[in-house]
C-alpha positions as CSV (number, residue, x, y, z in Angstrom):
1,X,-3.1,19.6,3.1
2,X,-4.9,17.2,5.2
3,X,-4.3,15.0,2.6
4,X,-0.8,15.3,1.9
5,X,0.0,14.7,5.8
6,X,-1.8,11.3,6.1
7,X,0.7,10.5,2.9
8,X,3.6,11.5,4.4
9,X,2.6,9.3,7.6
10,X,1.7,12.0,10.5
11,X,-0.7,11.0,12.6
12,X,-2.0,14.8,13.3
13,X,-3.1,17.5,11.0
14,X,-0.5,20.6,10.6
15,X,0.6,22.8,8.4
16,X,3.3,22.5,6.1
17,X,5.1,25.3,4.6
18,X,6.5,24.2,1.1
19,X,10.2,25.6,-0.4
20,X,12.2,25.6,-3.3
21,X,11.3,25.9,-7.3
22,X,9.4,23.7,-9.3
23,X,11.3,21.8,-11.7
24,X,11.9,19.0,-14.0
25,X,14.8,17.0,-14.7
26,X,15.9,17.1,-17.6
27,X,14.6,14.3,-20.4
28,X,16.0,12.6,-23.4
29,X,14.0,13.2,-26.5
30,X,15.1,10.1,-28.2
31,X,12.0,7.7,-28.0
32,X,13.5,4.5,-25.9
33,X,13.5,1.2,-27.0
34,X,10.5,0.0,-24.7
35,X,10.6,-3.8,-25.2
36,X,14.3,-3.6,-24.0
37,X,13.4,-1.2,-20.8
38,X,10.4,-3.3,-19.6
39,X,12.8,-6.0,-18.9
40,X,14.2,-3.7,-16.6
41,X,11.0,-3.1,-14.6
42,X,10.1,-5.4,-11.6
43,X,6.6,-6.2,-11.8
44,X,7.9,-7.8,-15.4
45,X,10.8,-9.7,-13.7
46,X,8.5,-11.3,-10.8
47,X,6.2,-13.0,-13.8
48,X,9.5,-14.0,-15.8
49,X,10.4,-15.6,-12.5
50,X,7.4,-16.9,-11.6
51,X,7.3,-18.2,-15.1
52,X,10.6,-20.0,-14.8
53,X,9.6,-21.9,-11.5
54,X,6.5,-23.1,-13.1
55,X,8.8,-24.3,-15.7
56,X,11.0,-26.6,-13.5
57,X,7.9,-27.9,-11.5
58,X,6.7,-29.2,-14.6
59,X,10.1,-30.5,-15.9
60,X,10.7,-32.5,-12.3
61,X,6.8,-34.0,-12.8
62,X,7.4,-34.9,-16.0
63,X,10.9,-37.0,-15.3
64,X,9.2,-38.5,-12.6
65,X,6.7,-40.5,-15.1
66,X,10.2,-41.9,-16.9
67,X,11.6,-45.1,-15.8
68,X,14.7,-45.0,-14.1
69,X,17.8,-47.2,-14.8
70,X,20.9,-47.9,-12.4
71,X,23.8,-49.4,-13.4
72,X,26.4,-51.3,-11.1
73,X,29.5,-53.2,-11.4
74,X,32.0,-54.8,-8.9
75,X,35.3,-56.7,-9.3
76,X,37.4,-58.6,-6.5
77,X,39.4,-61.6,-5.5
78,X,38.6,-64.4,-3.0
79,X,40.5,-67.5,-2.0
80,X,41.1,-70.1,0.9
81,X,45.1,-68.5,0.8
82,X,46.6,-64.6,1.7
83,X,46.9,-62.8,-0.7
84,X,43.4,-64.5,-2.5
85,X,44.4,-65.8,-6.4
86,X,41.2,-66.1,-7.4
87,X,39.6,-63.4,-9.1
88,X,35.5,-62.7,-9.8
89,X,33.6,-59.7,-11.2
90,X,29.7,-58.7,-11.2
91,X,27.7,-56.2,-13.7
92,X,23.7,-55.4,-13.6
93,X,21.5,-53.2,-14.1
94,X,18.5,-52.3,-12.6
95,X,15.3,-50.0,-13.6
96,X,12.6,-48.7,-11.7
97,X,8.9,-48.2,-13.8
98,X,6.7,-46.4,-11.3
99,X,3.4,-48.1,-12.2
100,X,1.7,-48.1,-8.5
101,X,2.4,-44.7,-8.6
102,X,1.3,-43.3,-12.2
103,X,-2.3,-41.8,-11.5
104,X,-0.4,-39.5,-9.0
105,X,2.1,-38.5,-11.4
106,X,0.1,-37.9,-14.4
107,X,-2.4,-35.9,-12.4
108,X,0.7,-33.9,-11.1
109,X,2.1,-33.3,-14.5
110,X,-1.3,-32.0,-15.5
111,X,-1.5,-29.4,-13.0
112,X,1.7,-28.5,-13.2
113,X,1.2,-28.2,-17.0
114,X,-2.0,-25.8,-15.9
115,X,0.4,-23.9,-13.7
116,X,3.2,-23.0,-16.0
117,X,0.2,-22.5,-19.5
118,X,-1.4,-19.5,-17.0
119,X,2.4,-18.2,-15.8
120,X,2.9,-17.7,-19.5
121,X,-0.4,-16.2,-20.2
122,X,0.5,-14.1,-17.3
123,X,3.9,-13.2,-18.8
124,X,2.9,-12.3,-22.0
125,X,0.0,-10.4,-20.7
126,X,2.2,-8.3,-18.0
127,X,5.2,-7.6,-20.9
128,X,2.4,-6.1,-23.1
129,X,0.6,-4.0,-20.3
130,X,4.4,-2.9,-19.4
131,X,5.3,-2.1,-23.1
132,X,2.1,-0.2,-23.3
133,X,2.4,1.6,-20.1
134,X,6.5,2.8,-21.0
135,X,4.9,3.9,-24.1
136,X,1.8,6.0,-23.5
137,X,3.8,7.6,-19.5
138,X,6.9,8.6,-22.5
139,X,4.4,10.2,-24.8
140,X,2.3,12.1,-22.0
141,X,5.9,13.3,-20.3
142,X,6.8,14.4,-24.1
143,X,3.5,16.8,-24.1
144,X,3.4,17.7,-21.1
145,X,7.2,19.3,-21.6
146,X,6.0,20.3,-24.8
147,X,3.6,22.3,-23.3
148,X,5.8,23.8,-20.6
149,X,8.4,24.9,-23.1
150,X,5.2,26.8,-24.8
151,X,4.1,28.5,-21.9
152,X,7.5,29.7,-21.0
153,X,7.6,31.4,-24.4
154,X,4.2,33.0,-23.4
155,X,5.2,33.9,-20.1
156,X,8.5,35.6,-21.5
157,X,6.3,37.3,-24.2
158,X,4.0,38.4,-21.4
159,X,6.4,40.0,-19.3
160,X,8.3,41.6,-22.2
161,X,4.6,43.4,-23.0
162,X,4.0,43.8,-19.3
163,X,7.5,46.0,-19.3
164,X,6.3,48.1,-21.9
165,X,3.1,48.8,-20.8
166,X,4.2,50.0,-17.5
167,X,6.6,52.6,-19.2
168,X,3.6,53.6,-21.6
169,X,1.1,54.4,-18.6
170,X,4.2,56.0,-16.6
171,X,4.6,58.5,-19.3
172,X,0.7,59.0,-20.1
173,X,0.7,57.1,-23.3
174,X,-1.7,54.0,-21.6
175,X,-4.9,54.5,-19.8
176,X,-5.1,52.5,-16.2
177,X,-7.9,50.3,-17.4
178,X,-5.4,49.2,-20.3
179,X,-2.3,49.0,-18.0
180,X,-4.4,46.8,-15.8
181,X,-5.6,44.4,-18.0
182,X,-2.3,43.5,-19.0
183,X,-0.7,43.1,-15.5
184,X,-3.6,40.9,-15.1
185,X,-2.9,38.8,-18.4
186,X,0.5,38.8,-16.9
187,X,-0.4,37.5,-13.4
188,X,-2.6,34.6,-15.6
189,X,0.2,33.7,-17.5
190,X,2.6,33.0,-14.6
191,X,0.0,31.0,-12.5
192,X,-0.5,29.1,-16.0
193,X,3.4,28.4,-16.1
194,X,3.2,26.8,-12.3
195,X,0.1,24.6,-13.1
196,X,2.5,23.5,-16.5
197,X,5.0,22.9,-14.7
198,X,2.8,20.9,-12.2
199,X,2.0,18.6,-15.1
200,X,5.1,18.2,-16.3
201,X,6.5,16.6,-12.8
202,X,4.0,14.8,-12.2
203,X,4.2,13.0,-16.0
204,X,7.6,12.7,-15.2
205,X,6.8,11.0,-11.9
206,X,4.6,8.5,-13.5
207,X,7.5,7.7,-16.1
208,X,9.9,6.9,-13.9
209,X,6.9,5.6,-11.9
210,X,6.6,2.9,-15.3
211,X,10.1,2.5,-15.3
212,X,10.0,0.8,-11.7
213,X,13.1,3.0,-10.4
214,X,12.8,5.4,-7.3
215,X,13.1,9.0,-8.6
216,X,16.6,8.7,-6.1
217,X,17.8,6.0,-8.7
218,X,17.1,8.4,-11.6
């Protein structure tokens, strides 16, 4: 309890009282297509974007090394008379080598080379960690509601037995030990279902966890 207050941000210790029903949403059992969805997720997209920066950095160092070349033109007329008759015209080009500067550049374009080689490695690292995290959260939420749809089955079983044993002892045909012993099976059974269905929220919390949405956004 202690703990789950200092989650949930009080500052003192109290006790909190806990309604409604367990339950879990309910989950499509086709298997998603987990390359596509870890597009989706944001710890994926920061990389991608930090990626794509590192990209340009390098791509503005790089053009910087290139010589650059200007073009200009002019045309006009001059004369000692109003309007002027005579006419003239001018063309050049220039270009610009940056040799004073090269050292600079070329040490720039080698660390922003570094930068974007270890974003990628950091890309293609984070996608496979995502992939691998969608995959293995989907398979443990698919057990885990396995599971819970087998001990509901039990439970219902149990109950069913339960019923029948009560009307057995009420009418002399079960002794108490025997009576109890099933009630007791039956009490097992339903704090069995509750830890199940523990299990199964919180696997589907950590899907939707590995999905990067809120469980609101669900």
């Amino acid at each position: 309890a202690r703990t789950l207050c200092a989650d949930l941000g009080y500052d003192k210790f109290s006790l909190i009282q806990v309604q409604g029903v367990l339950a879990v949403a309910l989950v499509d059992q086709v298997t998603p297509d987990f390359e596509r969805l870890a597009e989706s997720v944001p710890f994926l997209q920061a990389l991608i974007a930090q990626k794509d920066t590192s990209r340009l950095t390098l791509k503005t160092a790089t053009s910087d090394m290139y010589p650059s070349v200007y073009a200009s033109a002019s045309a006009g007329k001059n004369g000692s008379n109003w309007p002027p008759e005579q006419s003239h015209w001018s063309a050049g080009v220039n270009v610009n080598v940056p040799i004073f500067s090269g050292g600079s550049q070329v040490a720039a374009v080698k660390k922003s080379g570094a930068a974007y080689n270890q974003a990628l490695a950091e890309e293609r690292n984070g996608r496979a960690s995502v992939i691998l995290t969608l995959a293995e959260t989907w398979a443990n939420l698919q057990d885990a509601l396995g599971q819970l749809g087998v001990q509901q089955k039990f439970l219902a079983a149990t109950a069913e037995r339960s019923k029948i044993a009560e009307a057995q002892y009420k009418i002399g045909l079960m002794s108490f030990d025997n009576w109890i012993i099933i009630e007791d099976d039956l009490i097992r059974a339903k704090k069995t279902l509750l830890d199940t269905q523990a299990n199964a929220m919180l696997a589907e919390a950590n899907w939707t966890q590995a999905k990067g949405v809120t469980i609101d956004e669900e």
